[in-house]
C-alpha positions in Angstrom: 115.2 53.6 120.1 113.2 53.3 117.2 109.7 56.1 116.3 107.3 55.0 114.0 106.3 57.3 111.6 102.5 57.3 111.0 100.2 58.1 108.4 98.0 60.4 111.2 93.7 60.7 110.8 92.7 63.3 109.3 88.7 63.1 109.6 85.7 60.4 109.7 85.4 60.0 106.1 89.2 59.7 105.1 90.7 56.2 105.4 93.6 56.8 103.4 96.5 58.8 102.3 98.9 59.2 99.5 102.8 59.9 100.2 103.0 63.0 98.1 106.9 63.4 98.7 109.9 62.9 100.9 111.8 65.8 101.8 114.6 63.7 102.9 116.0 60.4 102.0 116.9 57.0 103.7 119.4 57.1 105.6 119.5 61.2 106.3 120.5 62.4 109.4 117.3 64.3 110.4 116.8 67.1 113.4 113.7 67.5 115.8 111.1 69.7 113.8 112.3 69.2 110.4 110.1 68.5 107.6 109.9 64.8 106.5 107.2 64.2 104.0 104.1 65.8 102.3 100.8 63.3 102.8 98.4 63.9 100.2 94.3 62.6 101.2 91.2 63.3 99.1 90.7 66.7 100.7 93.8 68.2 101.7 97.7 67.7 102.2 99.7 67.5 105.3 103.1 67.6 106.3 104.6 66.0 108.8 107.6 66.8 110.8 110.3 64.9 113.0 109.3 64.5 116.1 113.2 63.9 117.5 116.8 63.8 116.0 118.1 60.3 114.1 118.9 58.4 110.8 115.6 58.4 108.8 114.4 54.7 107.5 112.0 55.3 104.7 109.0 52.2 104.3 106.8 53.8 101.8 107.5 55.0 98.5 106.3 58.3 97.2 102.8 57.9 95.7 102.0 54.6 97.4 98.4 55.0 99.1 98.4 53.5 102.1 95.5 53.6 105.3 95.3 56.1 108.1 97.9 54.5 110.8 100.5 52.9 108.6 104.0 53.0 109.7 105.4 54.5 106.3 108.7 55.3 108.1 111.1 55.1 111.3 113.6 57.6 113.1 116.9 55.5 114.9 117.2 57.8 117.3 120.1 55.7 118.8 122.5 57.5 116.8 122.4 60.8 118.0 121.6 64.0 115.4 125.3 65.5 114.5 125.6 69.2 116.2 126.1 72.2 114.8 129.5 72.6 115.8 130.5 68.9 114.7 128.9 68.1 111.4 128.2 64.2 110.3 127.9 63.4 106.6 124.9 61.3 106.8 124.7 57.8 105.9 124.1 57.2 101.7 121.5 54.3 101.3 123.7 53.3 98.6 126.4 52.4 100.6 127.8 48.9 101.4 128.1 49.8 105.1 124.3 51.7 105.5 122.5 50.0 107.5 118.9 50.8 105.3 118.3 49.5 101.8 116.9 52.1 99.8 113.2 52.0 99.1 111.7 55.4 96.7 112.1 53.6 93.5 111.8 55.5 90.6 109.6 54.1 87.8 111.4 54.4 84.3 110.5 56.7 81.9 108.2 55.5 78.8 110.0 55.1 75.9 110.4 58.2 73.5 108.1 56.3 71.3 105.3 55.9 73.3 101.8 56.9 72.6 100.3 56.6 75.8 100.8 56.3 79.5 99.2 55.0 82.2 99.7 56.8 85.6 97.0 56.7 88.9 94.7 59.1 89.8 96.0 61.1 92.6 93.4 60.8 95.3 92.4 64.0 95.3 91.2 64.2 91.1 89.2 60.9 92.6 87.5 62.9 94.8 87.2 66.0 92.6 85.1 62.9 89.7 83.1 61.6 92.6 81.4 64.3 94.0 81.2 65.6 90.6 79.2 62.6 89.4 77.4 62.8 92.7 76.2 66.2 92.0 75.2 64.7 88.9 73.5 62.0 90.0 71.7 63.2 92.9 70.5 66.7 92.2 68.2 67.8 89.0 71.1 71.1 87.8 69.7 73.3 85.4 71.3 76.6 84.4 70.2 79.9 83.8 72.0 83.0 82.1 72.3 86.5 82.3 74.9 89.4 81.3 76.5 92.1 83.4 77.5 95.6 82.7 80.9 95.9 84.1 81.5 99.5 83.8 80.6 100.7 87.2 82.7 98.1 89.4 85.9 98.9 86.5 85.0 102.7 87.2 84.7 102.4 91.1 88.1 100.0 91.3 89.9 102.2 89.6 89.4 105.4 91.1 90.1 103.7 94.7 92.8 101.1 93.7 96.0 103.3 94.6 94.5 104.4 98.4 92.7 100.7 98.7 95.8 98.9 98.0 97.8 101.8 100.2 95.8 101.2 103.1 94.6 97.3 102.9 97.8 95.9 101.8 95.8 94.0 98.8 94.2 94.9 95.4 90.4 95.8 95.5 89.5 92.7 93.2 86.4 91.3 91.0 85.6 88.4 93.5 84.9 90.3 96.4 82.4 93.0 94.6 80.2 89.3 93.3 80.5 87.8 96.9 78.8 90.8 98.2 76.5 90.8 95.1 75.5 86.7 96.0 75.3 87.4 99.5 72.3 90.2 98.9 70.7 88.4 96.3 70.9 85.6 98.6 68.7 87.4 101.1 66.8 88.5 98.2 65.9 85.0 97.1 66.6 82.8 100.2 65.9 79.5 98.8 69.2 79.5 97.4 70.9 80.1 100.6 68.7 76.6 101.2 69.6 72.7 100.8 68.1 69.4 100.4 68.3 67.2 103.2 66.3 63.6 102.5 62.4 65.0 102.8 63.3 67.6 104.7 64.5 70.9 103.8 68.0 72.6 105.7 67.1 77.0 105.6 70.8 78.7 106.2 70.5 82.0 108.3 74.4 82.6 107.8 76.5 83.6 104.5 79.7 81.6 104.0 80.8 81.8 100.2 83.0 79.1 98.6 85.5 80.4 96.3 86.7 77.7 93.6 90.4 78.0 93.2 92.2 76.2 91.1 95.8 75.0 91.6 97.9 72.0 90.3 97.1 69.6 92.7 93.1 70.0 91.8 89.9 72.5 92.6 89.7 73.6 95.9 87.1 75.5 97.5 87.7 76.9 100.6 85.1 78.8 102.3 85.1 82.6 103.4 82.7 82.8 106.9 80.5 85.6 107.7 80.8 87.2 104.0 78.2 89.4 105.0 79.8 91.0 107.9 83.1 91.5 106.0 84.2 94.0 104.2 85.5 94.0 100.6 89.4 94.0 102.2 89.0 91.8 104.4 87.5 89.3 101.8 90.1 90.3 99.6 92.6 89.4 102.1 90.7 86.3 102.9 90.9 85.2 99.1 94.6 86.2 98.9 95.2 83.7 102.2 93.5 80.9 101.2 94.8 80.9 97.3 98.1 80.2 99.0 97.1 77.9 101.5 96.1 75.9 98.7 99.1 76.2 96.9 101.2 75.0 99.4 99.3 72.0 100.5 98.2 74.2 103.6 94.3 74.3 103.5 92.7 72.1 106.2 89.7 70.3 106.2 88.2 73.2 108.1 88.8 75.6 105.6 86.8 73.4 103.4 83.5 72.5 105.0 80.2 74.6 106.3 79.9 76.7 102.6 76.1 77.5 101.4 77.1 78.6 98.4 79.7 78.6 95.9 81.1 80.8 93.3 83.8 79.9 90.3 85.6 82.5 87.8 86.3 81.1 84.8 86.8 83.9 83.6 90.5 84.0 84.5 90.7 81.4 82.2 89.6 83.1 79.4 86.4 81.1 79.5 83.2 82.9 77.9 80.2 80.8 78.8 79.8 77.6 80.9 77.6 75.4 83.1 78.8 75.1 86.6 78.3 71.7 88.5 76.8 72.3 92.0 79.1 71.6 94.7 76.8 69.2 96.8 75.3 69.4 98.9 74.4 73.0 97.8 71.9 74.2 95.7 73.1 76.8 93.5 77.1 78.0 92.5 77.5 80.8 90.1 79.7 80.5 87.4 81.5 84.2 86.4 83.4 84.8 83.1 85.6 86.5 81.0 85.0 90.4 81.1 84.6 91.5 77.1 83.8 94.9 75.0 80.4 94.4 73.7 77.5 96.2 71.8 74.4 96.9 73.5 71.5 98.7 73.7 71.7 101.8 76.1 68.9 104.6 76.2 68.2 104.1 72.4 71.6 103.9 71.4 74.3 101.2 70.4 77.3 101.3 72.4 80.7 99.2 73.5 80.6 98.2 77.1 82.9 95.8 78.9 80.6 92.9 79.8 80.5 89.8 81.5 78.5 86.6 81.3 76.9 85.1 84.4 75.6 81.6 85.0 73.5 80.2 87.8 73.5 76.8 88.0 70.9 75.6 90.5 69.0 72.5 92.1 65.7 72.7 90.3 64.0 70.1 93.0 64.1 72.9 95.5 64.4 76.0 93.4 61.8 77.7 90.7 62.9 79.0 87.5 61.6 82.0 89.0 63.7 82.4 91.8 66.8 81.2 89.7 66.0 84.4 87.1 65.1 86.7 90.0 69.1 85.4 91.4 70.8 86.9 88.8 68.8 89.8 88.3 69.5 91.0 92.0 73.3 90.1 91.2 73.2 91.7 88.1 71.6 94.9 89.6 74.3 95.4 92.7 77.1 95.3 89.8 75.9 97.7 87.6 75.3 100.1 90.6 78.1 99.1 93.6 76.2 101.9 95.3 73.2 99.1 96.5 76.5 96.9 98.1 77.3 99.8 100.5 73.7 100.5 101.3 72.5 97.0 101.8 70.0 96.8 98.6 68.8 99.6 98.9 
């Protein structure tokens, strides 16, 4: 008996996906359960698995895009899967008596001369440009600025790090001090916890935070729920979870959707100062930087702190330069004294 293997739906608005990679070739002698191929759509990845034992038939090439439903492979389960006990060498697609022609051609290197090359965009850097040309398009972004004192977060991780990591199991990081930071300045200044909906106006009365995370297969953002009824480990953890999910091509479309507000580091980049682009249909993402030893003023005196560079980008049809200032000046003041974090703005 033959199985079709099919490219499976993965949500209303993706009609497509791209075959990432096989994990097995033509002609393999494949068990129940074992991983076939990574699917790649303009969101996530996916894997897909066999469903019974037999001689793998492979239709689809890696990175052909084909639609949701396509038979991209087939499973002869007529030969039965070798046991463990009696192994069978499984079938090479380039041999005279193989019953499947091979089909993942390799395209040929350009030539060492070359001063260019032409390659598609994987579907999800397509994805990544549209919305980011959407955000563009439809929202009017301006950006505002302001500079952090570092000291008391470096002081306060440092002095907890060895018992924090000893009792959490992760590192007391930078990303979890800002998302409680945005999350009080967002009940400081809710029309950034707000969004643009047509004529009408969409308040949020909940705090889930995307976190931009960069990998090689693109920017994702997954989204951390409930920020403000988690504590710093458990959004450290959080952060530490989905990073790898996105690594390995295991973030779903869930962990994706429903954030209010977003927040990107370029600072572990190196990055000193940049503009953020919204991630619509939000209205405001703050971009963080690269911490640096800096003059400035303090109590009449010059002196060398390590300090940080903030950036609020925002949608000005539905938020004031006054309440983009007034932002970063709450975030600005739950940095420089952790203390409010704790006791809720105080």
């Amino acid at each position: 008996m033959l199985i079709d293997i099919t490219i499976p739906a993965a949500g209303e608005a993706i009609t497509s996906a791209n075959v990432a990679r096989w994990h097995r070739a033509s002609g393999d002698t494949i068990r129940k359960g074992e991983l076939l191929v990574t699917l790649e759509t303009d969101k996530i990845s996916n894997e897909l698995e066999a469903a019974a034992d037999g001689i793998l038939e492979i239709l689809a090439p890696e990175g052909q895009e084909v639609a949701i439903g396509t038979v991209i492979a087939r499973l002869d389960t007529s030969l039965a899967a070798p046991s463990q006990t009696s192994p069978i060498s499984p079938i090479s697609p380039t041999s005279p008596t193989s019953p499947i022609s091979p089909i993942s051609p390799i395209e040929p290197p350009p030539p060492p001369d070359a001063r260019s090359t032409r390659r598609k965009m994987s579907l999800l850097r397509r994805k990544i440009a549209t919305q980011l040309v959407t955000a563009q398009r439809t929202a009017a972004i301006l950006t505002t600025f302001n500079e952090v004192d570092m000291s008391a977060v470096m002081e306060l991780r440092q002095q907890h790090q060895e018992s924090f990591l000893s009792k959490h199991g992760v590192k007391l990081g930078f990303m979890s001090f800002f998302i409680k930071a945005v999350v009080l300045a967002l009940k400081q200044v809710p029309v950034l916890n707000a969004r643009i909906d047509g004529t009408d106006v969409i308040e949020n009365h909940y705090y889930d935070i995307g976190v931009a995370i960069s990998t090689d297969k693109g920017l994702f953002v997954p989204v951390l729920r409930d920020c403000d009824r988690q504590s710093l480990a458990r959004i450290e953890q959080d952060i530490i979870s989905y990073a790898e999910k996105s690594r390995t091509g295991k973030i779903t479309l869930e962990d994706l959707q429903g954030g209010v507000f977003t927040l990107s580091n370029g600072g572990i980049f190196g990055s000193l100062l940049s503009t953020p682009i919204l991630n619509s249909p939000q209205s405001g993402i703050l971009g963080m930087h690269a911490i640096q030893p800096r003059p400035i003023a303090l109590n009449g005196q010059v002196v060398i702190r390590p300090m940080m560079y903030l950036a609020l980008s925002y949608d000005h049809r539905l938020v004031d330069g006054r309440e983009a200032v007034s932002f970063l000046n709450h975030v600005k003041a739950s940095l420089e004294a952790p203390i409010r974090l704790l006791l809720d703005g105080i």
